[in-house]
N, C-alpha and C positions, 0 to 999 in steps of 0.2 A: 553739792556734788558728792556722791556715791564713795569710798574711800572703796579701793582695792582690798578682795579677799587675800590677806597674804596666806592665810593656811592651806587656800586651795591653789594658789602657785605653787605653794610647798608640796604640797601633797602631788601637785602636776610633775615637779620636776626629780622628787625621787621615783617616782613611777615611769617616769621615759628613764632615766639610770638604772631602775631593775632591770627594766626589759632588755637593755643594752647587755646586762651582766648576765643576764639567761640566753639570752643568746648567745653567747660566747662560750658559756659552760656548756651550750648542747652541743652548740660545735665543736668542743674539744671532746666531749664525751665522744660525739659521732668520728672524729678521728682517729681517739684512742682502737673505738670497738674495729673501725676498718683495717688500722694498722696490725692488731690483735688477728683479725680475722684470716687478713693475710699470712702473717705468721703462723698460724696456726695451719691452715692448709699448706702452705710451704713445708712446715715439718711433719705431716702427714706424709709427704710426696716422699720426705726424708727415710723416713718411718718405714716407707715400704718399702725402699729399697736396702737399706741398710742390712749389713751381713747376717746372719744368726752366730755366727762365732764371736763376732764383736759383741752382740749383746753380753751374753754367758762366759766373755770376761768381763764384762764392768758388771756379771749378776743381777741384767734388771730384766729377765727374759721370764714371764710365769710359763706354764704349765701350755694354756693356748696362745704362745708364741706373742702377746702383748708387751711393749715396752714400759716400766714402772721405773721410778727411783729406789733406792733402796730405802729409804726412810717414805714413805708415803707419806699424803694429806689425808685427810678422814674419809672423802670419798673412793679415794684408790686410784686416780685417775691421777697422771702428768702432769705437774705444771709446765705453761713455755719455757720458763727459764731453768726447771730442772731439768727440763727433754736438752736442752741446748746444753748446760756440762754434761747430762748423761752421756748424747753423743761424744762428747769431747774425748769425758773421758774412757769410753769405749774404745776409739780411735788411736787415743794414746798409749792405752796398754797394746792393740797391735803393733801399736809403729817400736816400742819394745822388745817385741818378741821377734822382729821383721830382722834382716840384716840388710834388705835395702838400703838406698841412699835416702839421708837425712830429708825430713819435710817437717815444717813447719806445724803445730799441734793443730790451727784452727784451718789448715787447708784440708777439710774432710773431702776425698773425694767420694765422688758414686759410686758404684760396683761398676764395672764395662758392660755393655749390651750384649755381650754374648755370653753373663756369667752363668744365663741358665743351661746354656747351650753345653757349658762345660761339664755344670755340676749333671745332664744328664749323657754327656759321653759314655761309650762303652768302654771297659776297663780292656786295659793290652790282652789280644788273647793269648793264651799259653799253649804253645806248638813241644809237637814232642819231637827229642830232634839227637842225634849222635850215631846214626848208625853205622853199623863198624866198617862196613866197606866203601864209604865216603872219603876215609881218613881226618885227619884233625889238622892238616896245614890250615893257616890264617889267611893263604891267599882271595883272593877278590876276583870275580870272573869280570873279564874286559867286552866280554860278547862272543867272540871265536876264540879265547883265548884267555890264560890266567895272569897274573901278575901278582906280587909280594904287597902292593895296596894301587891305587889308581892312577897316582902319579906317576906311575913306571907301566902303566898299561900302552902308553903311545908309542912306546918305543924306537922316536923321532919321525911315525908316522903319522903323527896329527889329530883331528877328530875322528878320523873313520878308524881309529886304532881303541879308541875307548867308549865301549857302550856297556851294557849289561848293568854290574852292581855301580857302573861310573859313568859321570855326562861329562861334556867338553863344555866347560864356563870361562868366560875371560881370558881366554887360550891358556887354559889347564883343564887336566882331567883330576876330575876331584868326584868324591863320593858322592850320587844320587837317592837326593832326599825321596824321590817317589817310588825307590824302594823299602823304604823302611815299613808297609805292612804289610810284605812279604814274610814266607817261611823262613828263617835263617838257612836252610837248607837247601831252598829253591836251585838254584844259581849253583850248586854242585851236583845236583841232580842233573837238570839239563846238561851238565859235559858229556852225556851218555848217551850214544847214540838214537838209541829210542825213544826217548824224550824228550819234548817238543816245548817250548815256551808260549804261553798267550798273551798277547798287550791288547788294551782298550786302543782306541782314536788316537789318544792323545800319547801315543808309545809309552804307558805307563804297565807295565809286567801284572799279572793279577794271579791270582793263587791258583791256577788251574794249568793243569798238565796234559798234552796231549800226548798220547805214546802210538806212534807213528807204522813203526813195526814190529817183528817178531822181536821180543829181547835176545840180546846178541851176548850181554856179560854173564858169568854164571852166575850172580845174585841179583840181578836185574827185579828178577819176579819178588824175593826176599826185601827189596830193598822198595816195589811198590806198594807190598803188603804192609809194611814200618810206616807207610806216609802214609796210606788211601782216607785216611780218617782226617787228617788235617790239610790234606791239599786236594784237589778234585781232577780227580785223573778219567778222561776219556779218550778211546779210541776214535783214529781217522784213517780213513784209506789215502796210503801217498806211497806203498811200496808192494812193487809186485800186486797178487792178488790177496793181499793179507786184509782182514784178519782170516780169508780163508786159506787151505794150504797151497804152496808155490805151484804154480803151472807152469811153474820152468826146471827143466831136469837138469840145469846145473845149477840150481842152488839146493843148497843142503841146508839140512835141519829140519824136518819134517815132525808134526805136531798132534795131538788130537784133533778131529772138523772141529769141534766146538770147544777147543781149550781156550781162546780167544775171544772170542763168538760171546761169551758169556761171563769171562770177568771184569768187566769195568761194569758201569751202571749205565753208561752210556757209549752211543757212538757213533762218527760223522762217516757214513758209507757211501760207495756205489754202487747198488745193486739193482737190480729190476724189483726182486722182490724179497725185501730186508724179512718180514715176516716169517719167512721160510727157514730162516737161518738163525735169529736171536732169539732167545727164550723173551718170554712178554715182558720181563722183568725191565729186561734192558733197552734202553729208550732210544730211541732214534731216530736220525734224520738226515734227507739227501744235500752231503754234502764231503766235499773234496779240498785236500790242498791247493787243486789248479783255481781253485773259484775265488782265490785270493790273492793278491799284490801284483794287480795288473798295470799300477799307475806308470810304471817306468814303458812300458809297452807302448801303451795308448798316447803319452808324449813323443816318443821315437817314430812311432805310427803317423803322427799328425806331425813334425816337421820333415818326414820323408814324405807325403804323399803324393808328392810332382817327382818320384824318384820314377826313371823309366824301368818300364818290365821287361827285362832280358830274360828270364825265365821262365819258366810254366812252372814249375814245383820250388819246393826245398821239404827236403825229409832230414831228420835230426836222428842221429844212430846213435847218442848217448857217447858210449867214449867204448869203442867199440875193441874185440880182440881181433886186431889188426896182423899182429904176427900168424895168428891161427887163419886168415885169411876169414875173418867175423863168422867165427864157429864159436860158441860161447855162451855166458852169462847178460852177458848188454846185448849179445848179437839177436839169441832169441826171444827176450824183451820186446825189441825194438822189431821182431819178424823178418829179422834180414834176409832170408832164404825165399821169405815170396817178395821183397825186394826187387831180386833177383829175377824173378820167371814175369814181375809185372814191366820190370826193363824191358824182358824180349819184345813185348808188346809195344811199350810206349817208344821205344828205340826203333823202330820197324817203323820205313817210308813211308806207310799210312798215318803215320801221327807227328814223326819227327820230334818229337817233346825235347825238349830241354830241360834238365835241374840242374841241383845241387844235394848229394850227398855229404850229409857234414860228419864230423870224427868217423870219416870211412878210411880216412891215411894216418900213418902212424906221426906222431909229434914232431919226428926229427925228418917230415916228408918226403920219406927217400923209398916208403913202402906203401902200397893202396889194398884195399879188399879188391878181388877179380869182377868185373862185371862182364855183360855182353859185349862183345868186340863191336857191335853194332851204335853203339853207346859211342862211340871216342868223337871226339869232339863236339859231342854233343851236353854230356854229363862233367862236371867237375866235382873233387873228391876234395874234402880239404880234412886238415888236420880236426883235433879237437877244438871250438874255438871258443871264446870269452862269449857274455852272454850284448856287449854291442856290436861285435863282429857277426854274430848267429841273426840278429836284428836288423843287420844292412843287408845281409844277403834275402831275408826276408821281406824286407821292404822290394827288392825289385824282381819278387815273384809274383806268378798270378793266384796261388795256390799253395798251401799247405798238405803233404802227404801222410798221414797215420796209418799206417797197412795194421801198426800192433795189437795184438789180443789180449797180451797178459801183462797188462798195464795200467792202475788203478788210477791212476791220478796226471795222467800224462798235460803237463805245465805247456808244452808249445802248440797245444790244441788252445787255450784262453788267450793263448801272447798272440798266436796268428790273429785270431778274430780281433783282438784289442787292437791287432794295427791294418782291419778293416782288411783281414785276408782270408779267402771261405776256406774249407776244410776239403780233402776226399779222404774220406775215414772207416774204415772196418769194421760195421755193424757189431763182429761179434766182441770189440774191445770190453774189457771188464771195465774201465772207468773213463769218463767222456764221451759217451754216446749223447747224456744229455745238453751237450750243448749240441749237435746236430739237428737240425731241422734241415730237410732238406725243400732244397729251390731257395732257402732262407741265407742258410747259414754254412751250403754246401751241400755234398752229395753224399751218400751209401756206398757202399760193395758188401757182401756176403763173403765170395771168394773170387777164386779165378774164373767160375763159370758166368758173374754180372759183370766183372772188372771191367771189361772191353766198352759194355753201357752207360757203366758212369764216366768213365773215361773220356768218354766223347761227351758227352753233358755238360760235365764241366769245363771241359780245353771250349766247345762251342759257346758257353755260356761268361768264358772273360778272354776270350781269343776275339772277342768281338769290339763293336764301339759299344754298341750297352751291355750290363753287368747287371742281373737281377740280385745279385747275392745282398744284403745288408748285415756283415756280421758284426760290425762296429756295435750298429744300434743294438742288435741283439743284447752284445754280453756288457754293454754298459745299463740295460736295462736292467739284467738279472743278476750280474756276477761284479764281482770285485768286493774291496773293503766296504763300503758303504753298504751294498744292497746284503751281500750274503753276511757283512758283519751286526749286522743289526738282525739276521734271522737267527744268526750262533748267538747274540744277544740272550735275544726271545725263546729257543730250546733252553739254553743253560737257567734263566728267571724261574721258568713254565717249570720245570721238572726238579732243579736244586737250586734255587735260590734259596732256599734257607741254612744253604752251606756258605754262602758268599756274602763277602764284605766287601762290593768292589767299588773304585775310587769315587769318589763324587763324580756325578757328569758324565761316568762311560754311558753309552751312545751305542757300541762296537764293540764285538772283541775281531781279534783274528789270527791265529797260528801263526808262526812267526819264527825265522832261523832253519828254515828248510834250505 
C-alpha cells in the first residue's frame, strides 16, 4: 500500500490558507479604498461650500482659490486628514472672532442656502434727504396724521387710526417693517397736499409719487426738484382740469399752459388727445384716480341689489356753497346752474323724475340751494354725506347724473357703474367720458339742445322690466386695482424701471390716499 504524499497535503493545506488570507487582505484593501472614496468626495462637497474667509484665516487659500495645508506633502495636494483639521481649524478661528453663542469646535456647519443670494444683494441705496422746508421733528406719519412714534398713532382709535410709517400687530401699532425701503423722506412729503402716495397689491408704499395737483405750498415746486432724482414723481389728473389751467373762475392761481404739461417725465391723464398738449419727452397714459379703489363700491353694490328703486337719479354736488345758494367753487365743478334748467325739464309732468341731490343742504339742514318749485316732492336735498350714506342712496337709484364739464377724474361716475348703475353724463366733461359707452354703460348729452333725448332713453330704458345697460360688467372688466393696476404697473417698468426697486412680488401698483 502506497504511503501518503505528506508534502503535497502540505503544500495543499498552506495553499487553501493563502487564499483565505488574500482574500481578506483584498477585502480589507477594497474597504479601506470605499471608505477613503467616500470621504474624500464627502470633503469635496465640504470644500465647495466652505466660506473664503474661513480659509484666509487658517491661510490655506492659494492664489486660484484651492484649499492646501500649510505645510504641504511633495505633491501639493490635501491630505484627508489634513483637509479635516484644516477645516477645523478654519472654523475655529471664526467661532473666535464671532461673538455668537458658544458651539462646539467639531460642529462645522454649512454656509445657509441663500449665502449667495446675500453675498450678491444690492448694498442700502443712499437717498439724499433734509430739505429745509420738511422740518426735522422725529415724528412718524400714522396715514392721515402724525404722531411722536406709532404707539401713540391710535389714539384709543384702534387699527384704522394707525397705517402709513406703522401697522396694527397683536393689537398694537408698532413700526412697519415694509417700509424700511422707502425714502426717509417719503412719509413727510406726502402730508402735502399735492402729493399722492403709491402702494403695490400687497399695501406695501413703493418710491413713487404722484402729484395730483397744482402745488399749493410756496416750496412745493423747490421741494420736488430736491427729491425728483431719488423718488419717481408723476403727474395724474384728479383735480379740476389740471394739469391744464382751471376752467373754473373761482379758483385762483393760474399758471403757464405748459408749466405742468411738461415737468414730470411722466403722466396718468384724461384727455382725448394727450399728444396735443405734452412735449414727446414726457410719457403717457389714459388714466385717472376714479379707475381705482372700486372694491368697497362693488361689495355695497352686490349686497344692495334687491334694494327697491324709489329714484330715477342721484347727482353728488361735492359739498357745495350752500349759503351762496351753490354759487361757487364746488358749485361750478359740479355744473349746478345746468342742474338747475335740466330740473325744469325732468320736473315737468312729462317725465315726473324723481332724485336725489346730495350736499345741496347745508350741514346743520336748516338751509337748501333753490330749485324748481315744480320739483317739491319730487326731489330730496340732503346735507353733505359719508361715503355709505352717498352708497344707499345710490343703490335705490335707477341712474347716476354727471351734468359736470370741469371735472378730471369724477370718482362717482366708477362707484355708480361698480354698483351696476348706468351713467347720464356730459359728453363735454374733461375726465370720465371714457367710461361711457353708450346703450352699454349709459347715455350722452352735449347740452340742453340733446338733454330732452337722452332723457327719455334712459328713464325708458330702466323705467322698464328689462335694462339693457351692463355697467358692472364693464368697469370690472377694465377699471379697478387689478386691471388698471397692473397697466400703471407695465407704463411705470416700460418707461422707468431702471429707477425702481419695487418690493418682491408687486403685481399692481395704484395711487392711494385721495
Amino acid at each position: 500500500m502506497q504511503k501518503p504524499n505528506l508534502l503535497s497535503r502540505r503544500s495543499l493545506r498552506y495553499s487553501s490558507k493563502s487564499t483565505r488570507i488574500n482574500v481578506k487582505l483584498i477585502f480589507a484593501i477594497f474597504s479601506i479604498l470605499i471608505v477613503n472614496c467616500l470621504y474624500f468626495f464627502g470633503l469635496l462637497k465640504y470644500q465647495s461650500k466652505i466660506s473664503a474667509s474661513d480659509a484666509v484665516a487658517a491661510d490655506n487659500l492659494n492664489d486660484n482659490g484651492q484649499l492646501f495645508v500649510k505645510h504641504q506633502p511633495r505633491n501639493g495636494k490635501i491630505s484627508s486628514s489634513d483637509a479635516l483639521a484644516n477645516a477645523i481649524k478654519s472654523y475655529n478661528l471664526r467661532n473666535e472672532r464671532a461673538d455668537s453663542v458658544e458651539q462646539s469646535p467639531l460642529e462645522i456647519p454649512l454656509p445657509s442656502e441663500d449665502a449667495d443670494e446675500q453675498s450678491d444683494a444690492k448694498p442700502p441705496r443712499q437717498f439724499k434727504t433734509g430739505f429745509p422746508g420738511l422740518g426735522s421733528d422725529v415724528s412718524v406719519s400714522c396715514g392721515g396724521h402724525s404722531a411722536p412714534n406709532c404707539a401713540e398713532c391710535p389714539q384709543g382709535n384702534g387699527r384704522g387710526w394707525c397705517n402709513g410709517e406703522c401697522i396694527w400687530k397683536s393689537d398694537a401699532c408698532v413700526s412697519n417693517p415694509k417700509t424700511a425701503h422707502l425714502h426717509p423722506d417719503y412719509f413727510k412729503i406726502i402730508e402735502r397736499y399735492a402729493f399722492q402716495p403709491v402702494m403695490n397689491q400687497n399695501s406695501e408704499y413703493v418710491n413713487i409719487i404722484m402729484v395730483r395737483a397744482p402745488f399749493r405750498g410756496k416750496d412745493d415746486e423747490a421741494l420736488y426738484q430736491f427729491y425728483k432724482d431719488d423718488i419717481l414723481f408723476l403727474g395724474i389728473s384728479s383735480f379740476e382740469s389740471y394739469p391744464l389751467n382751471s376752467c373754473n373762475p373761482h379758483s385762483g392761481g393760474k399758471h403757464q399752459p405748459d408749466y405742468y404739461l411738461k415737468m414730470f417725465p411722466g403722466f396718468l391723464h384724461m384727455m382725448h388727445e394727450p399728444e396735443k398738449h405734452f412735449p414727446k419727452e414726457v410719457k403717457t397714459v389714459l388714466m385717472s384716480q376714479s379707475d381705482f379703489m372700486l372694491d368697497d363700491a362693488i361689495r355695497f353694490g352686490e349686497s344692495h341689489r334687491n334694494d327697491e328703486k324709489i329714484y330715477d337719479f342721484v347727482y353728488s354736488g361735492g359739498d357745495q356753497e350752500v349759503e351762496k345758494d351753490c354759487v361757487g367753487w364746488a358749485s361750478h365743478n359740479k355744473n349746478f346752474s345746468f342742474v338747475r334748467e335740466a330740473l325744469e325739464i325732468m320736473c315737468s309732468p312729462k317725465y315726473n323724475v324723481t332724485g336725489v341731490l346730495v350736499a345741496n343742504k347745508n350741514k346743520a339742514g336748516t338751509k337748501a340751494c333753490t330749485i324748481p318749485k315744480s320739483c317739491e316732492g319730487k326731489i330730496v336735498q340732503t346735507s353733505f354725506l359719508d361715503q355709505s350714506k352717498f352708497f344707499g342712496y345710490l343703490a335705490k337709484a335707477r341712474w347716476a347724473f354727471l351734468p359736470q364739464i370741469c371735472d378730471a377724474s369724477p370718482r362717482v361716475s366708477t362707484q355708480a357703474l361698480s354698483m351696476n348703475i348706468p351713467l347720464l353724463m356730459n359728453k363735454n366733461i374733461l375726465g370720465g367720458w371714457k367710461y361711457l359707452v353708450p346703450g352699454e354703460t349709459g347715455e350722452f348729452f352735449h347740452d340742453q339742445s340733446d338733454f330732452e333725448i337722452s332723457l327719455r332713453k334712459i328713464l325708458d330704458n330702466t323705467r322698464g322690466k328689462t335694462n339693457p345697460y351692463k355697467p358692472l360688467d364693464f368697469v370690472t372688466k377694465n377699471y379697478g386695482n387689478v386691471n388698471s393696476g397692473k397697466r400703471l404697473l407695465d407704463f411705470v417698468k416700460d418707461h422707468f424701471g431702471e429707477r425702481l426697486d419695487l418690493p418682491v412680488g408687486t403685481t399692481a401698483l395704484s395711487p392711494t390716499g385721495a
